[in-house]
BATI-952961 format. One record per residue: y, z, x of N, C-alpha, C in turn; residue in three letters. Coordinates in pm, whole numbers, padded with zeros to 5 digits, always signed. Layout:
# BATI-952961
YZXYZXYZXALA...
This chain:
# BATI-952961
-01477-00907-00359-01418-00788-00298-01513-00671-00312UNK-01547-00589-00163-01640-00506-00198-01567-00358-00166UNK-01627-00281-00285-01548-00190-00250-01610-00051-00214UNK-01594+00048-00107-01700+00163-00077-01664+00328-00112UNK-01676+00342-00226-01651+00471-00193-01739+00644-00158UNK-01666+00717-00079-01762+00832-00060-01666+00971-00031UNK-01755+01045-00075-01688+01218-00064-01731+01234+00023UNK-01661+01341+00111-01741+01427+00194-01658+01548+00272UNK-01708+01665+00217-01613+01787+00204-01470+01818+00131UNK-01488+01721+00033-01371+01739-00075-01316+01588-00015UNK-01331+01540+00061-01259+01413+00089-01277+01277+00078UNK-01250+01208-00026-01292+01055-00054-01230+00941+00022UNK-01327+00840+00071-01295+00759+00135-01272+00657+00073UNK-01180+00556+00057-01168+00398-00013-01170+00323+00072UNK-01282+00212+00069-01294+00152+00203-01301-00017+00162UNK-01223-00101+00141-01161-00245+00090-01241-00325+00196UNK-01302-00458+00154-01368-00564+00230-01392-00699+00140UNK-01376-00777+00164-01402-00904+00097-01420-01017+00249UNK-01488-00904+00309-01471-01006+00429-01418-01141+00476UNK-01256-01159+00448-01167-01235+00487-01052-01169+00506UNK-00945-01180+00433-00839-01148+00435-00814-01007+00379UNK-00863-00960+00291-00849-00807+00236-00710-00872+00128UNK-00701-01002+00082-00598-01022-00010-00616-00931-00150UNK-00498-00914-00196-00439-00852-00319-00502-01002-00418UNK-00538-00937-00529-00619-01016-00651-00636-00921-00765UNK-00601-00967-00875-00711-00879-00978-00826-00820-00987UNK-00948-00889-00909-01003-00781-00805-01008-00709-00736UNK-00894-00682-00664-00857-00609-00555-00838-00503-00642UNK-00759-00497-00762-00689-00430-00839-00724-00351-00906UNK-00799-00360-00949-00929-00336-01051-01008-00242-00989UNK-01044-00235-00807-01147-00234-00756-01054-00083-00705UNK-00949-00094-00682-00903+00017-00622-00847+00140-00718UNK-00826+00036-00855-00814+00143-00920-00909+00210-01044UNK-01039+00130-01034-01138+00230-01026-01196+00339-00911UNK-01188+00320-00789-01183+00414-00725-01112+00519-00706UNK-00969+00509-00742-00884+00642-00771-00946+00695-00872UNK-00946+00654-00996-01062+00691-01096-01170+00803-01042UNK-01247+00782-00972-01370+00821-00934-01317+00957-00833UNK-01205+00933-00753-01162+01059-00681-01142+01144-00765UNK-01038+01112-00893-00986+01203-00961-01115+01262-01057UNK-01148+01227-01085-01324+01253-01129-01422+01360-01035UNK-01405+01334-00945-01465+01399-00852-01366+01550-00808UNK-01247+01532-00871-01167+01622-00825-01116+01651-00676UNK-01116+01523-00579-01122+01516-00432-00967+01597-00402UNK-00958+01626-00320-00900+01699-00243-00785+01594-00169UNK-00830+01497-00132-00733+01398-00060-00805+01237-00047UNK-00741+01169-00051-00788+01048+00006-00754+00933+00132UNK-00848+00892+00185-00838+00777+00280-00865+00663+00214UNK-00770+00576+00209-00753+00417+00219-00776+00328+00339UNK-00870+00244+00328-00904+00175+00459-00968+00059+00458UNK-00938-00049+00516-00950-00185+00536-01158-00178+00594UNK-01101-00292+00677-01187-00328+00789-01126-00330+00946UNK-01221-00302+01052-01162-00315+01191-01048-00447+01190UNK-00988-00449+01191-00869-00583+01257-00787-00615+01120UNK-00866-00576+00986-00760-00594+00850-00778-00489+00804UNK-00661-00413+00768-00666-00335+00680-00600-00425+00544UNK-00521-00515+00491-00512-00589+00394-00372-00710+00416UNK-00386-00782+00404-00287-00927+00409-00210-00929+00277UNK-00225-00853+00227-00103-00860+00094-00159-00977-00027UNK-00067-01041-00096-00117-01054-00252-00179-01214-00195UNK-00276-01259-00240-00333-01340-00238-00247-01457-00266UNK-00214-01539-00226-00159-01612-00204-00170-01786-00230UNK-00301-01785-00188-00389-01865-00211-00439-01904-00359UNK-00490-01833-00422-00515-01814-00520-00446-01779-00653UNK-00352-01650-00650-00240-01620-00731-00186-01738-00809UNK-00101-01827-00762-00026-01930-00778-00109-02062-00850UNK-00226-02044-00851-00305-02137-00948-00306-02083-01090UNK-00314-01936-01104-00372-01851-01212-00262-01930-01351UNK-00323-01943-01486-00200-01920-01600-00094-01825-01551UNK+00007-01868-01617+00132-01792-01622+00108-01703-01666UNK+00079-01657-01768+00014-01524-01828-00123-01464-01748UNK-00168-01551-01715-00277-01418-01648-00189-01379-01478UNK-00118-01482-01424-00070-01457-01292+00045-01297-01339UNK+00113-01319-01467+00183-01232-01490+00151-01058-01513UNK+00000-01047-01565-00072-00951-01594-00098-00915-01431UNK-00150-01006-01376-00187-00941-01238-00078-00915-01149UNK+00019-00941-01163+00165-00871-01088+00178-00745-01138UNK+00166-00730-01265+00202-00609-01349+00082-00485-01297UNK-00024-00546-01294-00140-00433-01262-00066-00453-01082UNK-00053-00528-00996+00021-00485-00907+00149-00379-00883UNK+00169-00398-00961+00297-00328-00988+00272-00118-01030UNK+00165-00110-01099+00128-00040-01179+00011+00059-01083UNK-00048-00009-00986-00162+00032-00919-00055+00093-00794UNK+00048+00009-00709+00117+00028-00618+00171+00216-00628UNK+00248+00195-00779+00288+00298-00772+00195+00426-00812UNK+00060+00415-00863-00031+00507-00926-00043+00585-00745UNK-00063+00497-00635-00089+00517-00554+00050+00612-00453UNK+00127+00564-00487+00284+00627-00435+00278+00786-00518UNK+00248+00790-00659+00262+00945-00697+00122+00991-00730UNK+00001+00900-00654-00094+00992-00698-00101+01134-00692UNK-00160+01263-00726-00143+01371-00733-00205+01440-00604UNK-00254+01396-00548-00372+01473-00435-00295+01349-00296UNK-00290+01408-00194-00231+01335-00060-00350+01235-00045UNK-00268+01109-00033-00294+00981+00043-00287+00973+00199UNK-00398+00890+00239-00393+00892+00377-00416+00781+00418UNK-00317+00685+00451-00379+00541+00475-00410+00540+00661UNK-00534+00488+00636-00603+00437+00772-00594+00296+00861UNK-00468+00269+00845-00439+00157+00902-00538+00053+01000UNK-00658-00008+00982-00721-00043+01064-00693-00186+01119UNK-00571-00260+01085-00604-00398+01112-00437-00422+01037UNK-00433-00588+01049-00308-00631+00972-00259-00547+00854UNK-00156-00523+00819-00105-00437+00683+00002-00527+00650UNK-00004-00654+00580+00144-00725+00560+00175-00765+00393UNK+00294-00734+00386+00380-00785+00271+00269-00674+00135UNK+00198-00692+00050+00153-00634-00004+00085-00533+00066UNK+00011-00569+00188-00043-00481+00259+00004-00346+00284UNK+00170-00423+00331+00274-00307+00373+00292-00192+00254UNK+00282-00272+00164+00336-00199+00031+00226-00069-00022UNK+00122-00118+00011-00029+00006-00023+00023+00055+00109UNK+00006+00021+00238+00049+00167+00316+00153+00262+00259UNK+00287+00212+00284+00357+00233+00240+00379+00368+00153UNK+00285+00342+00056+00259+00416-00049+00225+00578-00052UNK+00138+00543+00054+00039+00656+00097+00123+00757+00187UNK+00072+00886+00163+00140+01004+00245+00154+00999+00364UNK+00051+00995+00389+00034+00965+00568-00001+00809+00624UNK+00060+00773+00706+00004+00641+00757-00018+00676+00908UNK-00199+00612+00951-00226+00615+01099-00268+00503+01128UNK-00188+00444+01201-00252+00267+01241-00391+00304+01387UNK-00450+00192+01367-00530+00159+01533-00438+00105+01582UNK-00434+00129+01746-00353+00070+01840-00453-00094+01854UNK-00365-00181+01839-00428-00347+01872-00307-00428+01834UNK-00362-00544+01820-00241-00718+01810-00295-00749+01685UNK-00213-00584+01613-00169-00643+01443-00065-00654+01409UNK-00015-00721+01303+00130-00710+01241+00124-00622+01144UNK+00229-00533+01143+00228-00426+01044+00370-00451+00940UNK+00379-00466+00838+00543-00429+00767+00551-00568+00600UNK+00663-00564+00571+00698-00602+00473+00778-00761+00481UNK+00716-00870+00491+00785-00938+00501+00800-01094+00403UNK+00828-01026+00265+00825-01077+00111+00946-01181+00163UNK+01039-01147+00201+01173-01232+00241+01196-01360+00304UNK+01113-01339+00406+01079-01472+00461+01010-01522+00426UNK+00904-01513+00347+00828-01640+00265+00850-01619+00142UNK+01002-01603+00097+01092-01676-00009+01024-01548-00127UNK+00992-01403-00149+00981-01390-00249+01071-01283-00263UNK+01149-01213-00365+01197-01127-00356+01167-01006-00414UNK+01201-00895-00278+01087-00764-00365+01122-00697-00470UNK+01023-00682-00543+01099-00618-00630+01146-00457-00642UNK+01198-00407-00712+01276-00281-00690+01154-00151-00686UNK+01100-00125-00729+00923-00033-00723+00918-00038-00562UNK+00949-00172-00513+00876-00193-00329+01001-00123-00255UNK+01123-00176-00305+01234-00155-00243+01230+00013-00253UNK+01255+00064-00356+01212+00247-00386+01133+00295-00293UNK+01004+00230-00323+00919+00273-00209+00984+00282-00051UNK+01017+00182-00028+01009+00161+00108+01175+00285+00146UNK+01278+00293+00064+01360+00351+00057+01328+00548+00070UNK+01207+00576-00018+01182+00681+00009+01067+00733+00141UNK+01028+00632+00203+00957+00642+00287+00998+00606+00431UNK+01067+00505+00463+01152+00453+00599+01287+00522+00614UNK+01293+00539+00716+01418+00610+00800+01535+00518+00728UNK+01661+00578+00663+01718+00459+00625+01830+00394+00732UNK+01836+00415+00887+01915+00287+00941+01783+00194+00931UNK+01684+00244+00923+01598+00060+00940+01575-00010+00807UNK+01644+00051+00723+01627-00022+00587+01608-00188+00583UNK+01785-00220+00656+01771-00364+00624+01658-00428+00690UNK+01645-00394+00826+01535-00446+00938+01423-00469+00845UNK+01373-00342+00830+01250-00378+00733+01229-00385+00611UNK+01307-00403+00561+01296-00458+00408+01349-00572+00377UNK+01507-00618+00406+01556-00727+00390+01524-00818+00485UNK+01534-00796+00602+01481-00946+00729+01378-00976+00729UNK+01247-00869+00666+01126-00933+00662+01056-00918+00789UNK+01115-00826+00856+01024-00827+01028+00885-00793+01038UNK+00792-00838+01072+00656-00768+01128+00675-00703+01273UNK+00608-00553+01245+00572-00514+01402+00423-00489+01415UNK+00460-00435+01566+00331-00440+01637+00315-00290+01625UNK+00167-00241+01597+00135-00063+01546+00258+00034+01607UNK+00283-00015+01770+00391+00113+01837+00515+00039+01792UNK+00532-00062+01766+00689-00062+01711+00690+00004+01534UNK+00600-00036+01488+00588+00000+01381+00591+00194+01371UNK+00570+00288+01482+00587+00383+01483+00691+00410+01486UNK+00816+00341+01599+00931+00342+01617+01038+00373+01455UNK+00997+00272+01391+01058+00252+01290+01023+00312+01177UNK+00941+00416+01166+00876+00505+01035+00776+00422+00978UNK+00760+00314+01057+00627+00238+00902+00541+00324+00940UNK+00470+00371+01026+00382+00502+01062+00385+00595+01140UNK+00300+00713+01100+00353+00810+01128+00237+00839+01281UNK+00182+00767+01313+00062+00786+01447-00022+00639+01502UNK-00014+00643+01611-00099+00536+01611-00184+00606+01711UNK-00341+00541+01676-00436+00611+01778-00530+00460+01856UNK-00600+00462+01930-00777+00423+01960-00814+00363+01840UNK-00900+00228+01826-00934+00213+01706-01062+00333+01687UNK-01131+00353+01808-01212+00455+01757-01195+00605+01738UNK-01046+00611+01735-01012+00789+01701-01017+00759+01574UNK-00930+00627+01484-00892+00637+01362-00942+00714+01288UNK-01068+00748+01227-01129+00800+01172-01164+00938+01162UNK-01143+00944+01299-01144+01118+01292-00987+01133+01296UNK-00906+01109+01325-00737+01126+01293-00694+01116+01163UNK-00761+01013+01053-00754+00976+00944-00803+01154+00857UNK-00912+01198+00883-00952+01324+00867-00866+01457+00859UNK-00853+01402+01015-00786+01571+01033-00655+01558+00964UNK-00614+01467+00951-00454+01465+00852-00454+01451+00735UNK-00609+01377+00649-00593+01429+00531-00654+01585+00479UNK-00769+01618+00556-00779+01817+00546-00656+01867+00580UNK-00538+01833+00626-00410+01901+00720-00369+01953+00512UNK-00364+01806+00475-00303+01737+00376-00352+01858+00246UNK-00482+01836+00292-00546+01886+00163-00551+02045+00158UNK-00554+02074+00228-00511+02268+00240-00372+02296+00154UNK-00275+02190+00153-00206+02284+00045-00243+02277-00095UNK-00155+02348-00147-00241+02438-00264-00188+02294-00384UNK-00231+02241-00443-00282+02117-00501-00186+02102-00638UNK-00146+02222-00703-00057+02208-00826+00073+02216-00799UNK+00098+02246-00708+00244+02273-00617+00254+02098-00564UNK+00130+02061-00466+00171+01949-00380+00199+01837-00498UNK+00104+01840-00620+00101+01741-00719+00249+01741-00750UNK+00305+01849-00861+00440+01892-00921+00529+01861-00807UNK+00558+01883-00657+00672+01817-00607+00677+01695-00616UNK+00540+01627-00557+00538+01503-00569+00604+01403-00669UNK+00574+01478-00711+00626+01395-00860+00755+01419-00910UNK+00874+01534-00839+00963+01553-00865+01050+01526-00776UNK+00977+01488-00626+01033+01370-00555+01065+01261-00547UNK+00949+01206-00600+00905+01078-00634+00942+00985-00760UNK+00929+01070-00870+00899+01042-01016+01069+00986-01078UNK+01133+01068-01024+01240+01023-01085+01329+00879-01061UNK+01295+00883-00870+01345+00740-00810+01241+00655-00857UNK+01106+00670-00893+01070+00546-00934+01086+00527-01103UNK+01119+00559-01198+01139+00609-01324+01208+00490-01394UNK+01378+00465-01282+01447+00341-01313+01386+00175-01299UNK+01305+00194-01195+01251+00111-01121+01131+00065-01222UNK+01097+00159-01259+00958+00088-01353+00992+00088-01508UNK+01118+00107-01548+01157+00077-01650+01224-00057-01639UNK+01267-00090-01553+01339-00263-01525+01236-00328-01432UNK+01090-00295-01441+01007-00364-01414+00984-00497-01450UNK+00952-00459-01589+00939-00622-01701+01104-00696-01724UNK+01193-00662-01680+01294-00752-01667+01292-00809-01534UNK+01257-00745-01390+01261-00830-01326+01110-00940-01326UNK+01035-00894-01405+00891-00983-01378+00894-01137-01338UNK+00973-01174-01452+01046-01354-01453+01016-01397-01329UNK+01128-01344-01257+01164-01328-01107+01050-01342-01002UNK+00970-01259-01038+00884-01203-00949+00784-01311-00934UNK+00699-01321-01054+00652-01452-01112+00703-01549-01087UNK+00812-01585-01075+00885-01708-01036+00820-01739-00843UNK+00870-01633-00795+00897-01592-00666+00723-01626-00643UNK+00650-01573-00640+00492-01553-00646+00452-01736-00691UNK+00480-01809-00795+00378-01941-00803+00517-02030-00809UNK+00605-02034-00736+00694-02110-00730+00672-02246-00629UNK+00567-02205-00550+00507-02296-00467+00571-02327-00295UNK+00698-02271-00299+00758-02248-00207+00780-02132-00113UNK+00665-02099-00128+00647-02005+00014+00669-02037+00116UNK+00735-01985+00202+00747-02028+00342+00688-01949+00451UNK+00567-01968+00540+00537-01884+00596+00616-01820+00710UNK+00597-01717+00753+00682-01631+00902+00621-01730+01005UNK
C-alpha cells in the first residue's frame, strides 16, 4: 500500500494506492494513520482523502483478513475501528475525494469525512456489510446516522444497497458529484471553503456534535468485537 502525502497552501492531500483494490488492511491502517499524524504536525488547515481514478477504496480486505490469527485479525478490526472514527472527529475538516468505487469499508472512510465529492462514472458507492453477512457495527451505524438523511437510514444501512455517484447524491452519501477531471479542483475549493473557518471553534463543535454520539458506541466497542470478528473470518461472506 502506497501512500502520498502533500501540503499545499495549508492543505494536505492523502492519496491511497496499492494498485488493486485500495482494500482496508493493517497496512492500510497504519498508512493512513500516519498521515493524519503528519497533517496534524504540519498544522494543515484541512484535508483531502483520495483513492485512485476508478477506486477510491473497496473496503476491508477480505481476502486476506480472514486468514490472519484471531488475535491479530482482532487488533486489526480494532485499529479499524479506532482510525474510522479518528477520521469522523478529526479536528480540522475532512474532504473526501471520491474518485472511484467507495464500498462497505470504503463507504465508511467517506462517510466519515466532512465533505464528500464523488467523480461522475460506473462506480458503486455505499455500505453494504449486510448483504455479505457482516453486521455493522454501532461506530458505522453512528456514523452513518449522523451523516445520512434519516428516511434513508434503513435503505442504506440495513439493505446494504450500492449506488451509482448521482443516486448516491440523491440519498446524502454525497454531497456533489463532478467530471472526473473537476474532482480535484472541487475537492479544493471545498476544503479552503472548509478551512476559512476559524479552527478552535470548527474543532470544539465538532466534537460536541460528534463526540458524544460516538462516546456510547466506542465504549461497547470491545463487547461487540466477538461479533464483528465473528462476522469478518466466519468464512461466509456472501457477495452482492
Amino acid at each position: 500500500m502506497s501512500f502520498t502525502y502533500s501540503l499545499d497552501d495549508g492543505i494536505a492531500t492523502i492519496r491511497f494506492d496499492d494498485g488493486k483494490a485500495n482494500a482496508i488492511d493493517g497496512n492500510f491502517l497504519e498508512g493512513l494513520n500516519g498521515s493524519l499524524d503528519r497533517a496534524e504536525r504540519d498544522a494543515a488547515n484541512a484535508v483531502i482523502l483520495t483513492g485512485r481514478e476508478g477506486l477510491f477504496c473497496a473496503g476491508l480486505n477480505l481476502k486476506r483478513l480472514p486468514s490472519l490469527p484471531a488475535r491479530e485479525l482482532q487488533v486489526t478490526l480494532e485499529l479499524f475501528t479506532d482510525v474510522m472514527l479518528r477520521v469522523f472527529l478529526f479536528p480540522r475538516p475532512v474532504v473526501a475525494a471520491v474518485n472511484g468505487h467507495a464500498i462497505a469499508g470504503g463507504g465508511v472512510l467517506m462517510l466519515a469525512a466532512d465533505a464528500r465529492i464523488a467523480a461522475d462514472g460506473p462506480y458503486k458507492l455505499g455500505l453494504n456489510e449486510v448483504a455479505i453477512g457482516i453486521t455493522l457495527p454501532s461506530f458505522v451505524v453512528d456514523i452513518g446516522i449522523a451523516t445520512l438523511p434519516p428516511r434513508h437510514h434503513a435503505e442504506t444501512l440495513l439493505h446494504g444497497r450500492l449506488y451509482s455517484p448521482a443516486e448516491a447524491l440523491q440519498v446524502g452519501y454525497v454531497d456533489r458529484v463532478v467530471a472526473t477531471t473537476g474532482l480535484e479542483a472541487a475537492a479544493r475549493e471545498a476544503a479552503k471553503g472548509l478551512a476559512a473557518l476559524p479552527s478552535k471553534s470548527y474543532a470544539a463543535t465538532k466534537e460536541r456534535l460528534r463526540g458524544r454520539l460516538i462516546a456510547a458506541s466506542r465504549a461497547g466497542a470491545k463487547a461487540e468485537m466477538a461479533s464483528f470478528v465473528e462476522s469478518v473470518a466466519g468464512g461466509s461472506l456472501r457477495p452482492r
